[in-house]
N, CA and C atoms as an extended XYZ file, in Angstrom:
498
Properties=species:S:1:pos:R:3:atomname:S:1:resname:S:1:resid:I:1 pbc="F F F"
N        -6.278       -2.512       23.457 N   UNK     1
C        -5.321       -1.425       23.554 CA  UNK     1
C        -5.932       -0.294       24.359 C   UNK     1
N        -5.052        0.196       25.177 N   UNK     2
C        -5.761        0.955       25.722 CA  UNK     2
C        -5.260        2.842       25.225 C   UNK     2
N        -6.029        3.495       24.555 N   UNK     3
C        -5.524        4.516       23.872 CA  UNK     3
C        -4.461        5.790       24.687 C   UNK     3
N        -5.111        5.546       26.191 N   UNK     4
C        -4.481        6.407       26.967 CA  UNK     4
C        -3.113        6.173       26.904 C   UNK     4
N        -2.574        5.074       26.924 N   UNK     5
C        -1.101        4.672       27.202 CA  UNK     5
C        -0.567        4.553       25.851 C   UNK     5
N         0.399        5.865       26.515 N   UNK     6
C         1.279        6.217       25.144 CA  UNK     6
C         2.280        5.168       24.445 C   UNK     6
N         2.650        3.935       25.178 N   UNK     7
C         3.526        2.988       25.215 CA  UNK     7
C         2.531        2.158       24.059 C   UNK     7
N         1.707        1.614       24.489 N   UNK     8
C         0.964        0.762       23.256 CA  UNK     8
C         0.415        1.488       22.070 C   UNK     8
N         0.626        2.870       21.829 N   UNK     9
C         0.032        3.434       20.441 CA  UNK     9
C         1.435        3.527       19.993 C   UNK     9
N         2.405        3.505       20.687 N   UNK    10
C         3.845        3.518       20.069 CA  UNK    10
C         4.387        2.530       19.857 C   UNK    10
N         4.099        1.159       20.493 N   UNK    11
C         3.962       -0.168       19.937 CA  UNK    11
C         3.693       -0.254       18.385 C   UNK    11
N         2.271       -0.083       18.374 N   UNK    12
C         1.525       -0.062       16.797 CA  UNK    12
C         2.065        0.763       15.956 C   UNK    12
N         3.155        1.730       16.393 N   UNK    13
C         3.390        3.028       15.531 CA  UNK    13
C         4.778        1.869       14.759 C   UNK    13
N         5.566        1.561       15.851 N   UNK    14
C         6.518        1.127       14.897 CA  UNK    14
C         6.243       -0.251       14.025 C   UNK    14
N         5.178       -1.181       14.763 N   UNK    15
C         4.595       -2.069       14.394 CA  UNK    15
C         4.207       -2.007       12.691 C   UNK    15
N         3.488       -0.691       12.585 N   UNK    16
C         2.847       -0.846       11.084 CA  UNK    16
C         3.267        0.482       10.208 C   UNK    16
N         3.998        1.204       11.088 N   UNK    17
C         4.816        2.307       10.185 CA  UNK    17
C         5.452        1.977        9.044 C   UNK    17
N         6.433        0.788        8.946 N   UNK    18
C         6.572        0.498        7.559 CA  UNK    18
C         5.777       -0.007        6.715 C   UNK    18
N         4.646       -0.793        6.769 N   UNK    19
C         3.661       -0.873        5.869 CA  UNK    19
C         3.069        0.255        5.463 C   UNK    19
N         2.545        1.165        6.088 N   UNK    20
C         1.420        2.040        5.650 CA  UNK    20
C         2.433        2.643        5.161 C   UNK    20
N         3.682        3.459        4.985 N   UNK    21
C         4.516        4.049        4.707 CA  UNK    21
C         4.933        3.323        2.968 C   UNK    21
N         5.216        1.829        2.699 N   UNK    22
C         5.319        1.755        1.672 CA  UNK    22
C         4.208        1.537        0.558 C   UNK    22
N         2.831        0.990        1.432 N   UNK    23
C         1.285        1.431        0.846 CA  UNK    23
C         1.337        2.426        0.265 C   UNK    23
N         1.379        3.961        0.853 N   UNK    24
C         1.289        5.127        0.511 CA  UNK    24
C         2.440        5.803       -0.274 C   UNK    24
N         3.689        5.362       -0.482 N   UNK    25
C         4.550        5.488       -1.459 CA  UNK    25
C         4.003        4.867       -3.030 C   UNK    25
N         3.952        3.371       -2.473 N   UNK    26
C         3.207        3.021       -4.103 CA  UNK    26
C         1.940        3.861       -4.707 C   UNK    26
N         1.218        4.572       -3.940 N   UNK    27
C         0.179        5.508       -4.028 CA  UNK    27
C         0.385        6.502       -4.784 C   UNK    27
N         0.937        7.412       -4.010 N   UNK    28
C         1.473        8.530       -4.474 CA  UNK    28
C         3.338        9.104       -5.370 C   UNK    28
N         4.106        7.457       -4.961 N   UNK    29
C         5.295        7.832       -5.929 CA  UNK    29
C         6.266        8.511       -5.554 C   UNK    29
N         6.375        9.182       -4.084 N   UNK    30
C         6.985       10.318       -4.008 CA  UNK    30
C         7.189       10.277       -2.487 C   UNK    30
N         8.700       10.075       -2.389 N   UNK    31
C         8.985        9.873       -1.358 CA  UNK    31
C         8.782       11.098        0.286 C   UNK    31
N         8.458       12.488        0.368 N   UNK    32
C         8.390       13.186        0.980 CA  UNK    32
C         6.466       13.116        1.248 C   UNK    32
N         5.641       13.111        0.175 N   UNK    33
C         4.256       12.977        0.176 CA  UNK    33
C         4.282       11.997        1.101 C   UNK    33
N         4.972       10.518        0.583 N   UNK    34
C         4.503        9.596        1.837 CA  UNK    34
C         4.592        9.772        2.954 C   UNK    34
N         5.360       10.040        3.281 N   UNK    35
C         6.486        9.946        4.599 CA  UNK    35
C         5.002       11.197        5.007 C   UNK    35
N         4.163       12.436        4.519 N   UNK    36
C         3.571       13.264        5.532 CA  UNK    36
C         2.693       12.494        5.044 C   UNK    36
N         1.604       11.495        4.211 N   UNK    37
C         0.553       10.734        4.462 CA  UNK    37
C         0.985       10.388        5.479 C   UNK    37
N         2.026        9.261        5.593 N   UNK    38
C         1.805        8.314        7.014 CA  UNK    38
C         1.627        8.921        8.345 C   UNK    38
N         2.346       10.410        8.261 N   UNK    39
C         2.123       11.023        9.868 CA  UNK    39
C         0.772       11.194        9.847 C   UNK    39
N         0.548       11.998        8.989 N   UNK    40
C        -1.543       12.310        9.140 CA  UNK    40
C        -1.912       10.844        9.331 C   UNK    40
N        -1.744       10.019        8.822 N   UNK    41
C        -2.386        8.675        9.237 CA  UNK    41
C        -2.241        8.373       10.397 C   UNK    41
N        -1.219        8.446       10.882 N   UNK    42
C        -0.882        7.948       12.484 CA  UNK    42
C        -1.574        8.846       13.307 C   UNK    42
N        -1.540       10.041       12.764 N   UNK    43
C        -2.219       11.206       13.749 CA  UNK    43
C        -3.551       10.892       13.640 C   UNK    43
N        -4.598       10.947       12.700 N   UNK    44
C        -5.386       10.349       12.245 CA  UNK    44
C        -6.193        9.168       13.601 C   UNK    44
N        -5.007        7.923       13.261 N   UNK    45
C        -5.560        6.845       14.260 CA  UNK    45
C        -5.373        7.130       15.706 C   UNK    45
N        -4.368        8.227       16.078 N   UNK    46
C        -4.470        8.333       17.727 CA  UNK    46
C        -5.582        9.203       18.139 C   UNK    46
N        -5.906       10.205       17.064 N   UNK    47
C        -7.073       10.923       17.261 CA  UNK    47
C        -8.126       10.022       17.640 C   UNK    47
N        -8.269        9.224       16.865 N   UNK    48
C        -9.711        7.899       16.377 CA  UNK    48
C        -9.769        7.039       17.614 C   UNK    48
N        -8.128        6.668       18.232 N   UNK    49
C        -7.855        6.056       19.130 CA  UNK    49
C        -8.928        6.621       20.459 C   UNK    49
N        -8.545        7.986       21.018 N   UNK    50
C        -8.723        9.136       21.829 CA  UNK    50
C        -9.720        9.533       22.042 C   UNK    50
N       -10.697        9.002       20.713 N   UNK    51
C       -12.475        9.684       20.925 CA  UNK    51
C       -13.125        8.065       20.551 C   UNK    51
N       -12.491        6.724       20.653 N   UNK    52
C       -13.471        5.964       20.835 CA  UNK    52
C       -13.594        5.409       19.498 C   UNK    52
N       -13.226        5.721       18.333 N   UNK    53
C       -13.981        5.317       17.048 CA  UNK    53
C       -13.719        4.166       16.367 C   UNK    53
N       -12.065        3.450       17.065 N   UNK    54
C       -11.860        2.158       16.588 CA  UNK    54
C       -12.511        1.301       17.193 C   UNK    54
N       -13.451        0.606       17.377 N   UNK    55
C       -13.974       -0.611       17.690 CA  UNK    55
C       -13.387       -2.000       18.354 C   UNK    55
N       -13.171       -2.168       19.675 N   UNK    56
C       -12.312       -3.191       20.394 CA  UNK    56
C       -13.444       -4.358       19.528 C   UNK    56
N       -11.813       -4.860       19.139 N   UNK    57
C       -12.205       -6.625       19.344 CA  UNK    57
C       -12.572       -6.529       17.079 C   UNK    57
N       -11.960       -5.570       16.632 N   UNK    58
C       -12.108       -5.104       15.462 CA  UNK    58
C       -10.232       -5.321       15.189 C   UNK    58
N        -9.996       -5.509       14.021 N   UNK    59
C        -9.159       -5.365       12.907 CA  UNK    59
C        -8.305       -3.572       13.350 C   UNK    59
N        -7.534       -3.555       13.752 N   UNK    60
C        -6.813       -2.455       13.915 CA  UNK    60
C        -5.944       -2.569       12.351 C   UNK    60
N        -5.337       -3.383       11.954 N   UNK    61
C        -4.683       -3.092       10.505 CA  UNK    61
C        -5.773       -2.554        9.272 C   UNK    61
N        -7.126       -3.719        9.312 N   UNK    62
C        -7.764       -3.080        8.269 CA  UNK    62
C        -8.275       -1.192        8.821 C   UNK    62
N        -8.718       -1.176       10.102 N   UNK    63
C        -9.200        0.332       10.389 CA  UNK    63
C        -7.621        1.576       10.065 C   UNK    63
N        -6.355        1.026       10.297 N   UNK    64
C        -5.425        1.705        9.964 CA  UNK    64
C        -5.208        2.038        8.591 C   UNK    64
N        -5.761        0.733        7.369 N   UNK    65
C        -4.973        1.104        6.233 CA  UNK    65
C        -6.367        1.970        5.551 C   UNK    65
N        -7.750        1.665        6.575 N   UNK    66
C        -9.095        2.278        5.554 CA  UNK    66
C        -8.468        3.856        5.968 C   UNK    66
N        -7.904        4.347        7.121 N   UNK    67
C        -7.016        6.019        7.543 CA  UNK    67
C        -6.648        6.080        6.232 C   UNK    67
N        -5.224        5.057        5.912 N   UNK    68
C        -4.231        5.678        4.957 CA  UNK    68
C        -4.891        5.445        3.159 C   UNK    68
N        -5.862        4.781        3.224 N   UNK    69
C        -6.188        4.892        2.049 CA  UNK    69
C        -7.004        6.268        1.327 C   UNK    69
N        -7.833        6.390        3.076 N   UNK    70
C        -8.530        7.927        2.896 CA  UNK    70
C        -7.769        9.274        2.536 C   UNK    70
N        -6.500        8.879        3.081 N   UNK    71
C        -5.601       10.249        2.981 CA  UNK    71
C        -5.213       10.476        1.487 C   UNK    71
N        -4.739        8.728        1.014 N   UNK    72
C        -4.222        8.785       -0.247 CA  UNK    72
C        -5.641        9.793       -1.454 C   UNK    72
N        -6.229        9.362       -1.047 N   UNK    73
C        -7.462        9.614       -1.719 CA  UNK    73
C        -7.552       11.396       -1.725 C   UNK    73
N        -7.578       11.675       -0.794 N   UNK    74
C        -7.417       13.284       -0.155 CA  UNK    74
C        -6.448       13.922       -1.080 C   UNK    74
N        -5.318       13.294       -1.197 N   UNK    75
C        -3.955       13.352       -1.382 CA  UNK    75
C        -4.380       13.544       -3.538 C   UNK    75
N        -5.470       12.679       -3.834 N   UNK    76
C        -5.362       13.032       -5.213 CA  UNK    76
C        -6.361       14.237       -5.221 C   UNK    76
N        -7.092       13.859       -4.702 N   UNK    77
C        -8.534       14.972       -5.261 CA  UNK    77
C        -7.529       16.370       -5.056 C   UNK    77
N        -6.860       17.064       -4.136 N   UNK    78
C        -5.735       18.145       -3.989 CA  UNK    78
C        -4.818       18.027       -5.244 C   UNK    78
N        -4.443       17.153       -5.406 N   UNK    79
C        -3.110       17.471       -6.520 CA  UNK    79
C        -3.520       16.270       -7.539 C   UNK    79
N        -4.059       16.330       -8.477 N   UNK    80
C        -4.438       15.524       -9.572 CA  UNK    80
C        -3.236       14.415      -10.012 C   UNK    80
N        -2.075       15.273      -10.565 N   UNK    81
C        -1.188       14.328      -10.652 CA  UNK    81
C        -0.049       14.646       -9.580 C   UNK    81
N         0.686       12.802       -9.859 N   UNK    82
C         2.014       13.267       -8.754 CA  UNK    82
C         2.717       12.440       -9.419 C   UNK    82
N         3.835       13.205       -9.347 N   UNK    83
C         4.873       12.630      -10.395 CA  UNK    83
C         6.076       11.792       -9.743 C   UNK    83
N         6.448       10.918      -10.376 N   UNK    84
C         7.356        9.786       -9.690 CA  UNK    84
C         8.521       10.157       -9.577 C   UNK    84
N         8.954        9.748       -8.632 N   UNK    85
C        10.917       10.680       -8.214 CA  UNK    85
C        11.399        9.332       -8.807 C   UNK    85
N        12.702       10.045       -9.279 N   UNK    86
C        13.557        9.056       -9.738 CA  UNK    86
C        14.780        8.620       -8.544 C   UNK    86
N        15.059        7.839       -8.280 N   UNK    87
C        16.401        7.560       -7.436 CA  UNK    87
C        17.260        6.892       -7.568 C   UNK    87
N        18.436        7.483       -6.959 N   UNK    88
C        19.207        7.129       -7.541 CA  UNK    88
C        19.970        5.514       -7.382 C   UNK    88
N        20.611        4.916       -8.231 N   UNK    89
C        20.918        2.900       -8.130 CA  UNK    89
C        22.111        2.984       -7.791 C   UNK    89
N        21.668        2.389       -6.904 N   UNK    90
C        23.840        1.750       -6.630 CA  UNK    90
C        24.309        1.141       -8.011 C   UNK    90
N        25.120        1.228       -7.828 N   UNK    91
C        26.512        1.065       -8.905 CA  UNK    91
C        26.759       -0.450       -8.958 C   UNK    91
N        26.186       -1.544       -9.106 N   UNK    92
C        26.433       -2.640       -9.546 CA  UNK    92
C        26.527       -2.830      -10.714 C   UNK    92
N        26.669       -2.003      -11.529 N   UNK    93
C        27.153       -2.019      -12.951 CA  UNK    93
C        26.002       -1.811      -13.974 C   UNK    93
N        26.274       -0.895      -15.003 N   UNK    94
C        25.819       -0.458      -15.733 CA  UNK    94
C        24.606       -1.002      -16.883 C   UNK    94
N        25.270       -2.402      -16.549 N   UNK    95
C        23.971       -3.247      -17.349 CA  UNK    95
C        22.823       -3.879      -16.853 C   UNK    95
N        23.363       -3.824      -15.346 N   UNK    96
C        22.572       -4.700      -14.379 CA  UNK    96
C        21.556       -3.287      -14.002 C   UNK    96
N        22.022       -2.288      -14.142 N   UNK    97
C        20.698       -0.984      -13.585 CA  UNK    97
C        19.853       -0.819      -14.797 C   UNK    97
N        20.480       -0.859      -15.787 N   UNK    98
C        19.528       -0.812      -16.963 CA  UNK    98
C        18.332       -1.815      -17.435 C   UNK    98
N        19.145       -3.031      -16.952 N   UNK    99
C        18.073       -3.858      -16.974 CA  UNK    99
C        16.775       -4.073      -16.053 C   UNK    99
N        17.310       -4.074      -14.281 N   UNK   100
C        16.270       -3.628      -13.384 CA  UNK   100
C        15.248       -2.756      -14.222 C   UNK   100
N        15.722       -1.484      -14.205 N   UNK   101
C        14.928       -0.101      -14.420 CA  UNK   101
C        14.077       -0.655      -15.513 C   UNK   101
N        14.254       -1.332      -17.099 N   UNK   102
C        13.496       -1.798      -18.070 CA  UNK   102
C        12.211       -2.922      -17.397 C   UNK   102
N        13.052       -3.323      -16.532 N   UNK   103
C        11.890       -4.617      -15.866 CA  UNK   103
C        10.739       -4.164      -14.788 C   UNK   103
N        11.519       -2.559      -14.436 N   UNK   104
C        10.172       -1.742      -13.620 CA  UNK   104
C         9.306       -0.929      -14.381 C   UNK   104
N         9.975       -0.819      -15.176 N   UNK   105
C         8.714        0.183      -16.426 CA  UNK   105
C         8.093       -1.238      -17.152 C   UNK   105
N         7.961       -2.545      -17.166 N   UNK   106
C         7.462       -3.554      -17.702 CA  UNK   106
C         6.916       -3.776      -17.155 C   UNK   106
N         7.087       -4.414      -15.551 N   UNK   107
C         5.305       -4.304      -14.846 CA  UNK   107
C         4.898       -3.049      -14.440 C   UNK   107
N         5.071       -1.964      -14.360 N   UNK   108
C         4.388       -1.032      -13.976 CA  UNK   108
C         3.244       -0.817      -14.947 C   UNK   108
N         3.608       -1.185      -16.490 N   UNK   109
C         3.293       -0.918      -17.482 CA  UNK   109
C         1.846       -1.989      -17.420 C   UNK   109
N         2.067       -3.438      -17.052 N   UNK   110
C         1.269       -4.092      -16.985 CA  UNK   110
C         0.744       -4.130      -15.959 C   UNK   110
N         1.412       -3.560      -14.826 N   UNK   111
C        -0.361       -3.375      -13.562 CA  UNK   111
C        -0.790       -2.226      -14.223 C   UNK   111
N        -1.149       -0.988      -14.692 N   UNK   112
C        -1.114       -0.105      -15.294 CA  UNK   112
C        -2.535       -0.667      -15.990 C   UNK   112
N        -2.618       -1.904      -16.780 N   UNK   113
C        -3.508       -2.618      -17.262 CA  UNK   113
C        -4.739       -3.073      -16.437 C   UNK   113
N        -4.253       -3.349      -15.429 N   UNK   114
C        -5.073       -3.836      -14.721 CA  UNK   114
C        -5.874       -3.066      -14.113 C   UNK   114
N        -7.152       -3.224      -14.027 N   UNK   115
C        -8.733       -2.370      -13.108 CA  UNK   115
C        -7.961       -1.733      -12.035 C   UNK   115
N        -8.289       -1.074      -11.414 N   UNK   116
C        -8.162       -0.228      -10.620 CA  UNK   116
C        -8.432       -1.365       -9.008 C   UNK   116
N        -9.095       -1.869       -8.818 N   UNK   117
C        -9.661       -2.908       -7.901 CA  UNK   117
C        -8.038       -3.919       -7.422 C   UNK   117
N        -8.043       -4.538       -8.992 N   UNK   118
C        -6.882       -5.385       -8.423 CA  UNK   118
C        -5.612       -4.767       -8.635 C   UNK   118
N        -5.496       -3.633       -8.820 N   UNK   119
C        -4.223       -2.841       -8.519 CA  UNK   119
C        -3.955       -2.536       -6.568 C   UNK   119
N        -5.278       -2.245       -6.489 N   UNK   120
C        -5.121       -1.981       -4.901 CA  UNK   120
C        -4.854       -3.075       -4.297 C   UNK   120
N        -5.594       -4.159       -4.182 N   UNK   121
C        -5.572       -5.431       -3.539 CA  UNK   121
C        -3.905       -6.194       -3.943 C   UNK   121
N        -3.489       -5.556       -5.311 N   UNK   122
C        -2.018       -5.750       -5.145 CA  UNK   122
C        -0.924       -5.063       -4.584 C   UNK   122
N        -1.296       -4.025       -4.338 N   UNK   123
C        -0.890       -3.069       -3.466 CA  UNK   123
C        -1.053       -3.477       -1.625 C   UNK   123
N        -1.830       -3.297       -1.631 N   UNK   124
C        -2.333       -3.968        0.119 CA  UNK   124
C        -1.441       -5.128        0.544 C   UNK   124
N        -1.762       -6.024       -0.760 N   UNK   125
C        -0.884       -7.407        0.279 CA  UNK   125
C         0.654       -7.712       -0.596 C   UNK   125
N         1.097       -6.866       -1.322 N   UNK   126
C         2.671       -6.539       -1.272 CA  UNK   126
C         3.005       -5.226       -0.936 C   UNK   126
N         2.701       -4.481       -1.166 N   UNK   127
C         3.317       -3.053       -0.565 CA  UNK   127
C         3.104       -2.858        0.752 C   UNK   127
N         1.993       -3.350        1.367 N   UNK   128
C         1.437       -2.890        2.907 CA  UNK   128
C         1.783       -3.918        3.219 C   UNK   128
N         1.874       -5.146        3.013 N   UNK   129
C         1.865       -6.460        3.759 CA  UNK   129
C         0.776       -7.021        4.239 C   UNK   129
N        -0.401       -6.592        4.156 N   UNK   130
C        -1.557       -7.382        4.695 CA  UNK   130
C        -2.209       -8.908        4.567 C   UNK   130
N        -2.543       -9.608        5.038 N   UNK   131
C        -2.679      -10.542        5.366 CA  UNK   131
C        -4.011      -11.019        4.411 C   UNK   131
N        -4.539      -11.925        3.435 N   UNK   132
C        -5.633      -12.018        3.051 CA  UNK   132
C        -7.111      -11.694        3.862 C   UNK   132
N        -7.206      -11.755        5.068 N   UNK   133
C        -8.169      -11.475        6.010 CA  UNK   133
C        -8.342      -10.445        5.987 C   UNK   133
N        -7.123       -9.313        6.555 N   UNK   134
C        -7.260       -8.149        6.648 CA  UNK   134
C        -7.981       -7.089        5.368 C   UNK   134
N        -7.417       -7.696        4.297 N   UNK   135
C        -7.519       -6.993        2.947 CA  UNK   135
C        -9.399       -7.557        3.234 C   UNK   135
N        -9.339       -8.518        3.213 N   UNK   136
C       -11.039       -8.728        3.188 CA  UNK   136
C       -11.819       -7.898        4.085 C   UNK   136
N       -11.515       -8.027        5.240 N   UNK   137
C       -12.263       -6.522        6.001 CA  UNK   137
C       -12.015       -5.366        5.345 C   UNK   137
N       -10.806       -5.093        5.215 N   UNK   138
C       -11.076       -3.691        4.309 CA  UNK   138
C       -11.804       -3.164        3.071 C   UNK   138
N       -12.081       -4.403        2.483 N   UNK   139
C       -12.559       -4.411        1.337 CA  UNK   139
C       -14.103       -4.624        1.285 C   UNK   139
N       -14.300       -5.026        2.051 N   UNK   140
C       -15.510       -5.816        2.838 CA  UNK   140
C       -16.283       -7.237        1.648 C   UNK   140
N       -14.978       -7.959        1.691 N   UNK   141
C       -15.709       -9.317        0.897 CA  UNK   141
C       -14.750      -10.528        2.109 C   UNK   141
N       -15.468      -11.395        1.225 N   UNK   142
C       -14.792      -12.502        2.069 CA  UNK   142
C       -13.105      -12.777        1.494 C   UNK   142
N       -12.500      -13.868        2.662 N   UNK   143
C       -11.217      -13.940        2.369 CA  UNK   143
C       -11.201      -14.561        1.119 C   UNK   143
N       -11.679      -15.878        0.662 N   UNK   144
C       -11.600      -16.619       -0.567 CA  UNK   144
C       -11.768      -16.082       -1.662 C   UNK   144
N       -12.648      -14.946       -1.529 N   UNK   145
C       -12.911      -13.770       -3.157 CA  UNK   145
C       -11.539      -12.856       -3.407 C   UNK   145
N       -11.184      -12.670       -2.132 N   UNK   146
C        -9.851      -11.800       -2.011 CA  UNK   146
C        -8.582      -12.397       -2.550 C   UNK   146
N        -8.308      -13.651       -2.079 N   UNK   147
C        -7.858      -14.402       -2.649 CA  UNK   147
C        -7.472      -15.228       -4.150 C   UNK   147
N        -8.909      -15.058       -4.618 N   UNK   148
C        -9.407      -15.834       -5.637 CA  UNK   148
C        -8.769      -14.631       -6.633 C   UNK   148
N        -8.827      -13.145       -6.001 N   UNK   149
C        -8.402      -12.149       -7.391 CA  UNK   149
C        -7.421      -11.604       -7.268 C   UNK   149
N        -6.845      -11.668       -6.144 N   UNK   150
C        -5.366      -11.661       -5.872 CA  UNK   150
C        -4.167      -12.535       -6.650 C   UNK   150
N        -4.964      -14.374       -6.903 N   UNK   151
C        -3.974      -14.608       -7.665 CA  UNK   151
C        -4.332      -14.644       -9.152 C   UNK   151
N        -5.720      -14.445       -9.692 N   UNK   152
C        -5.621      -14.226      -10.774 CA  UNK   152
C        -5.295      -13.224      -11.448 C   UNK   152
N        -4.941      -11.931      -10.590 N   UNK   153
C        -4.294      -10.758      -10.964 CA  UNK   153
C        -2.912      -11.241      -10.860 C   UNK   153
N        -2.855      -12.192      -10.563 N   UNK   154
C        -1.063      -12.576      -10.692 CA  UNK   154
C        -0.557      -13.491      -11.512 C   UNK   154
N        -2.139      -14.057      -12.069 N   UNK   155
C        -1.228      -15.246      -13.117 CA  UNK   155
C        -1.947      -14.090      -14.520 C   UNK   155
N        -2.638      -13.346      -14.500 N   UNK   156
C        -2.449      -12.229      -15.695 CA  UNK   156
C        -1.346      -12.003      -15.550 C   UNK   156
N        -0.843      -11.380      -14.945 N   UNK   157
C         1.067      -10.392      -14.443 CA  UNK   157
C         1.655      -11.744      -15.725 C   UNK   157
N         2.013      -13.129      -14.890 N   UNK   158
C         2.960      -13.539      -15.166 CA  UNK   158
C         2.591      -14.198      -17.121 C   UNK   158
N         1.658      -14.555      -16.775 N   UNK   159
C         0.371      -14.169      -18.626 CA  UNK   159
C         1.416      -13.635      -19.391 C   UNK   159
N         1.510      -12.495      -19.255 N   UNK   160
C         1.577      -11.072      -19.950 CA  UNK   160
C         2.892      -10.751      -20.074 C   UNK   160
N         3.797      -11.018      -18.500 N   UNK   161
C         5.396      -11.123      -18.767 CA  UNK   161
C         6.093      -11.830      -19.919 C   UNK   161
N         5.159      -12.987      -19.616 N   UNK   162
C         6.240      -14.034      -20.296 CA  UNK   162
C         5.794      -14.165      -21.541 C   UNK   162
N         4.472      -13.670      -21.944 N   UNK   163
C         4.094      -13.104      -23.540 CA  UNK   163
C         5.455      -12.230      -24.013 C   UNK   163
N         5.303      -10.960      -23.142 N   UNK   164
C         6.581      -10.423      -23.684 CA  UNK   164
C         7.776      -10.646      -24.143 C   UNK   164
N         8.542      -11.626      -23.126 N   UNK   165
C         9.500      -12.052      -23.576 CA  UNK   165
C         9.571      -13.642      -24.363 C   UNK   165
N         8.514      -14.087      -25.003 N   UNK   166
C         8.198      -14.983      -25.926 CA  UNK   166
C         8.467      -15.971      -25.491 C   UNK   166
């Protein structure tokens, strides 16, 4: 990529704007916070772009999401807590929102459980979309470890669901 040309950083902008954008929502909860993480992030990487610091022939997703994870991070040490917006459900009927909404406070409740480690790595490769590789550079382990706790953080999840409902 060549940083000078505004055409290929605007490529990548729309390219990974919705990932890092719903990364940093699951982060912080709050739809206006994200939306200014992701600009500092983007601003962030054209800066990084501009003075040399991304590394050709390197992982541009993992160097983008290690930006937006830094911000998130920024983003707590400033405001300790951040509180979750509620929004509002389409109208498919009254039993069908109640039930959704019970089934999002049920896993939230049970990633909630989970280490801090495999909350992120569940975060990364459903909220961001990342690719097992990528998450491994970012993380700096190999893909198969990434892997290996990716789905056992998922057969806990489903463990634990279906405990619930007996």
């Amino acid at each position: 990529m060549n940083p000078s040309d505004p055409d290929s950083f605007a490529a990548l902008y729309r390219q990974y704007l919705p990932a890092v954008y719903r990364y940093l929502y699951h982060r912080v909860g709050n739809v206006a916070e994200a939306e200014d993480l992701s600009a500092q992030t983007f601003t962030e990487a054209l800066d990084g772009l501009m003075q040399g610091r991304f590394q050709p022939g390197g992982s541009f997703p993992a160097w983008l999401f290690t930006i937006a994870r830094r911000r998130a991070a920024d983003f707590y040490r400033q405001r300790p807590t951040a509180p979750l917006e509620e929004h509002p459900d389409p109208e498919p009927g009254l039993l069908a929102v109640l039930e959704a909404r019970e089934d999002l406070r049920r896993l939230k409740t049970l990633l909630a459980q989970l280490d801090e480690e495999k909350q992120e790595l569940l975060r990364l490769r459903f909220s961001a979309g990342l690719g097992f590789a990528e998450i491994a550079l970012l993380e700096g382990k190999n893909e198969a470890a990434v892997k290996m706790s990716v789905y056992r953080a998922l057969d806990w999840l489903r463990e634990h669901w279906d405990a619930e409902n007996g």
